[in-house]
C-alpha positions, -999 to +999 in steps of 0.1 A: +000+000+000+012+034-008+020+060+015-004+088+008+008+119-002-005+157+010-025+154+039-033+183+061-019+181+095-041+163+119-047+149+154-080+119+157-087+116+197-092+077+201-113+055+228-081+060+246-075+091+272-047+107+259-042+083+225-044+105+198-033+095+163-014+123+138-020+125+105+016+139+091+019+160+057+041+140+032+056+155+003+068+129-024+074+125-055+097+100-079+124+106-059+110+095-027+095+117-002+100+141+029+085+148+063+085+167+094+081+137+122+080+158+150+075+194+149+069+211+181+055+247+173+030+230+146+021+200+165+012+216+204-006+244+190-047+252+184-062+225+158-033+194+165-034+201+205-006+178+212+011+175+250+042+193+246+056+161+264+098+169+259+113+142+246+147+133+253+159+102+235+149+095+197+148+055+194+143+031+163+134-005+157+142-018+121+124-053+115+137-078+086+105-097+083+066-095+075+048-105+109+080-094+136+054-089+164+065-066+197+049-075+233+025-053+248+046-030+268+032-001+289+060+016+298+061+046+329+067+078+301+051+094+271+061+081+239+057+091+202+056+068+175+059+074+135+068+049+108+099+057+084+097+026+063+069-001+056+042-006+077+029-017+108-006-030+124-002-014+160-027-025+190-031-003+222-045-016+256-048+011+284-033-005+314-036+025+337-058+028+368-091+041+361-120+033+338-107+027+312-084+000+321-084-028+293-094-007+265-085-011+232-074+006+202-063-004+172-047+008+134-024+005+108+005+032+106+027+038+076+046+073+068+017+096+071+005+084+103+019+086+134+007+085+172+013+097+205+011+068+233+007+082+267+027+070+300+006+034+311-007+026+279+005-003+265+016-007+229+027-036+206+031-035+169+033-062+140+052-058+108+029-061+076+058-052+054+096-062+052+119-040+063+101-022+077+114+009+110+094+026+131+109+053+150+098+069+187+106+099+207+102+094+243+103+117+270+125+097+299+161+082+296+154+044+300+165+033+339+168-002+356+144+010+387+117+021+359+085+007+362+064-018+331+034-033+328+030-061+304+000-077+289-005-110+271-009-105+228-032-134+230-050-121+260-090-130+255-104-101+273-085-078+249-092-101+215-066-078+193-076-090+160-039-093+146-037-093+110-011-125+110-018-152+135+004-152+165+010-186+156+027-179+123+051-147+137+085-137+151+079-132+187+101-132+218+094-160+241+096-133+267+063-115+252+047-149+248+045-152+285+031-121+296+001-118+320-035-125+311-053-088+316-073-102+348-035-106+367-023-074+351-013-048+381-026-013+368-003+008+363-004+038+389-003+077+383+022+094+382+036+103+417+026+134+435+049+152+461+036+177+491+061+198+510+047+208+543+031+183+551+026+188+589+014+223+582-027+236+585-026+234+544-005+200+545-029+180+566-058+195+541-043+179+512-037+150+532-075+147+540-082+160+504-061+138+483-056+103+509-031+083+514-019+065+484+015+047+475+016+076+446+012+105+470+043+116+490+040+139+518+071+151+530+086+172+557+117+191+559+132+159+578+123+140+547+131+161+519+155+192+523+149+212+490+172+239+495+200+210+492+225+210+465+215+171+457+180+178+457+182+169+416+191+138+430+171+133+457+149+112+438+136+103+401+122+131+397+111+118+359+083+099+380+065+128+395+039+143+378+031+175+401+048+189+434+025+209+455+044+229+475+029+241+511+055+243+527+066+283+540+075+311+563+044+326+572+059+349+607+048+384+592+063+403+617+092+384+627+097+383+591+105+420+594+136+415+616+173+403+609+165+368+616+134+367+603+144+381+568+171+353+565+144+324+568+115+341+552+140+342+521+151+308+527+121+294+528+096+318+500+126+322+477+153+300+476+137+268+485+108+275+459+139+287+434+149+247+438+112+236+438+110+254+400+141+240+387+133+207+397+099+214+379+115+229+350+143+196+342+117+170+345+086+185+331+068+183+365+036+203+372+043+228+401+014+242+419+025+271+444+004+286+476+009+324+474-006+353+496-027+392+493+003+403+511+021+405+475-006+435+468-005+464+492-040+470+495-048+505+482-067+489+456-106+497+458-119+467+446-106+431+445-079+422+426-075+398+402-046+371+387-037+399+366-032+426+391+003+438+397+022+429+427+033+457+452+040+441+484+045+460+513+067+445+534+094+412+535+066+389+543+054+400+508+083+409+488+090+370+498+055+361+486+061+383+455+099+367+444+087+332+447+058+341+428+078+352+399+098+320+399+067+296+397+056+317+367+089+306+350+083+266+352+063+259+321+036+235+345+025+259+370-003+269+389+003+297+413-029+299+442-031+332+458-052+334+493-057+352+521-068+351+560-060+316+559-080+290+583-071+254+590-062+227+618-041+248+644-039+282+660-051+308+641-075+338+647-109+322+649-098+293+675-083+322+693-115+344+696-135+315+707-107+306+733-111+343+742-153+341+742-149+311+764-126+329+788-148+358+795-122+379+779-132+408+755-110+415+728-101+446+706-101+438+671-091+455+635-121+471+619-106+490+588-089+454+572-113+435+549-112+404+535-130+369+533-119+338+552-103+310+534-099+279+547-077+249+537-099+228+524-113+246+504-075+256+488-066+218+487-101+217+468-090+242+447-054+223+438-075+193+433-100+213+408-072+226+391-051+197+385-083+173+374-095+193+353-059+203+335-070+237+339-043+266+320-016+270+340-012+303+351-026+327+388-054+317+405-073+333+436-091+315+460-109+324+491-140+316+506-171+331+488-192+356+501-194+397+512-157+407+527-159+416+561-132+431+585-114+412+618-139+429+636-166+418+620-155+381+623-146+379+656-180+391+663-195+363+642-173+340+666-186+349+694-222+347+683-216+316+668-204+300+696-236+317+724-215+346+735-223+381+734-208+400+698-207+431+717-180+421+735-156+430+706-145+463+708-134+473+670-099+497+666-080+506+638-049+492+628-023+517+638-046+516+673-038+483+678-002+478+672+006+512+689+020+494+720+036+467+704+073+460+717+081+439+682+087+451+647+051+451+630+046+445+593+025+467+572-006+450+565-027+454+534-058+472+538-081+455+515-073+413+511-103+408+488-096+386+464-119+381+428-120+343+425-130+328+393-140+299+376-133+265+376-128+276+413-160+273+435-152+279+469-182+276+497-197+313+514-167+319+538-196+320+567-213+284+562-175+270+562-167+292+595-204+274+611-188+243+598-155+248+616-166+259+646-185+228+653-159+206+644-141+223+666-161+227+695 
């Protein structure tokens, strides 16, 4: 059969997530022909829509013989697979966990057709032409402590319809023996990795995402990213995203000597790791930012697109790290504010201080909304599931913005005390006595969150928490 000349660059999505076959322009005439294989700018933009996966080893397998049949390997990276000579009858069986595990696709490639296999799905391919070479791009050097899955070619489940018999063919006796698809272990997602795990946001993921053998959560006694070897600290080619919620969060001891040196240590130069890490291995970085990177003048909320002005090192930190996350080309950078999880924090301490009979003095001209962590690890979650655009995202709770003031009174009514209790004072009122550096704090916190973000009314989720809590 011919290979067929002139087509129009084009991508087919198959039965299989993430299978897509590529039809390839070939130019030929009587003195043979010419084609790009893989072109990057053409083939990842609008209309093709292909994963700009980074490859990072070009193989080929030449094949003497009509029939030369290849096992059904699934191997643990994306690969990319075009025909130079001849032509091939290729079967696909998704061996991931999911759904669709044990699907099946199946087609012919010659020249003009080539397809993009991604990580877990299992391909084989039989030779319908001699001499025949198929050539693939894959995205992952290959390593002894990589992970396959194999599946039978004569499994019954799959039925493959090959073209020659499996009796008739050149096969390894390796690939004869693979596993039936009812003892096939799925193969698992890619890994995901949490810094911070012991921290309010940490634990939310934890209770967000479970506990899986794919999910690492890791302290800074596991994992110490501001390491020279943290390149090395593991294969890093078998994470898919790092969330990182790990950081220095002391606004106001932020502001002194000491302070400075781990707030930088911690926003900056550990997250400048972080996005190198990202950057090498083509890993998905999702990043936990703050409204201290604005410096609250603004008279409405602000949005992604608003410029950063922080106002103080808390901030600036904030702000730097922010900047570097934009550089990895998988990011997804979550600003918050008035942040609410397990632990201290300002609503456990006005109820502590309802309970007590004491009657606190609280900020009245700061407004915000609540946002409490699980609603940000239900953000992260959103975001990665639905392979939203990378890019700045707010999140807070939902809802009218109210003040410090206004909260704490809602805590004290909430939990059968007396609201007028709170006395309300402004800012410069309240830290007027202080004996420790203060931070400026932003004025307005409001953030505009927008879709695929849907985060509950900041006051059902305070209800919520305070019963949990009480």
């Amino acid at each position: 059969m011919a290979t067929e000349f002139g087509k129009s660059l084009r991508a087919t999505i198959t039965s299989i997530p993430g299978l897509i076959v590529i039809d390839l322009p070939v130019h030929g005439d009587s003195r043979g022909w010419f084609k790009e294989n893989w072109q990057r700018q053409k083939m990842t933009a609008d209309g093709v829509n292909l994963p700009d996966f980074g490859p990072v080893q070009n193989n080929i397998s030449f094949n003497d013989a009509v029939g030369t049949t290849r096992g059904i390997h699934a191997e643990p990276w994306d690969k990319y697979v075009s025909v130079a000579t001849g032509r091939i009858f290729g079967a696909w069986v998704d061996l991931r966990e999911g759904d669709t595990f044990g699907a099946v696709y199946t087609t012919e490639l010659d020249p003009s057709k080539a397809i993009f296999v991604p990580r877990g799905v299992g391909n084989s391919y039989q030779t319908l032409e001699p001499d025949t070479a198929y050539t693939y791009l894959v995205n992952d050097h290959w390593s002894p402590d990589a992970t396959y899955t194999f599946l039978n070619l004569a499994d019954e489940t799959a039925a493959i319809a090959w073209p020659i018999a499996l009796e008739s063919v050149e096969i390894s006796e390796k690939d004869k023996n693979h596993p039936r698809l009812a003892d096939v272990v799925p193969m698992p997602p890619k890994k995901i990795l949490v810094t911070g795990a012991n921290g309010q946001l940490g634990r939310a993921l934890r209770a967000e995402f479970g506990d899986h053998p794919w999910i690492e959560y890791t302290t800074r006694d596991d994992l110490d990213v501001t390491s020279p070897d943290l390149p090395h600290a593991r294969r890093w080619r078998d994470y898919g995203t790092i969330i990182n919620a790990a950081a220095y969060t002391k606004v106001d001891l932020a502001e002194t000597p000491e302070g400075r040196t781990a707030a930088w240590a911690a926003n900056v130069t550990a997250v400048a790791a972080l996005a190198r890490v990202a950057t090498e291995n083509g890993i998905t970085l999702v990043h936990v930012s703050s409204d201290y990177v604005f410096d609250g003048t603004k008279s409405d909320a602000y949005t992604p697109a608003d410029p950063v002005s922080p106002l103080g090192v808390y901030g600036q930190t904030k702000a730097a790290g922010d900047a570097i996350v934009a550089s990895v080309p998988r990011h997804y950078i979550l600003r918050t504010s008035w942040v609410i999880g397990e632990g201290n924090n300002f609503v456990r301490t006005m109820a502590a201080l309802a309970e007590r009979g004491i009657d606190p003095k609280v900020v009245d001209d700061q407004v915000g909304r609540l946002t409490f962590t699980s609603d940000i690890a239900a953000a992260i979650r959103t975001l990665l599931d639905t392979a939203a655009p990378v890019g700045v995202y707010n999140i807070t709770g939902a809802g009218d913005p109210a003040t410090w003031y206004d909260i704490a009174r809602d805590v004290f009514r909430l939990t059968g005390h007396d609201a007028e209790r709170v006395t309300g004072v402004t800012t410069d009122e309240y830290f007027a006595s202080a004996t420790h550096p203060v931070a400026p704090r932003p004025r307005n916190s409001v953030l505009a969150v927008e879709a695929p973000l849907d985060p509950a009314p900041w006051r059902v989720s305070l209800e919520g928490y305070l019963r949990s809590a009480g």
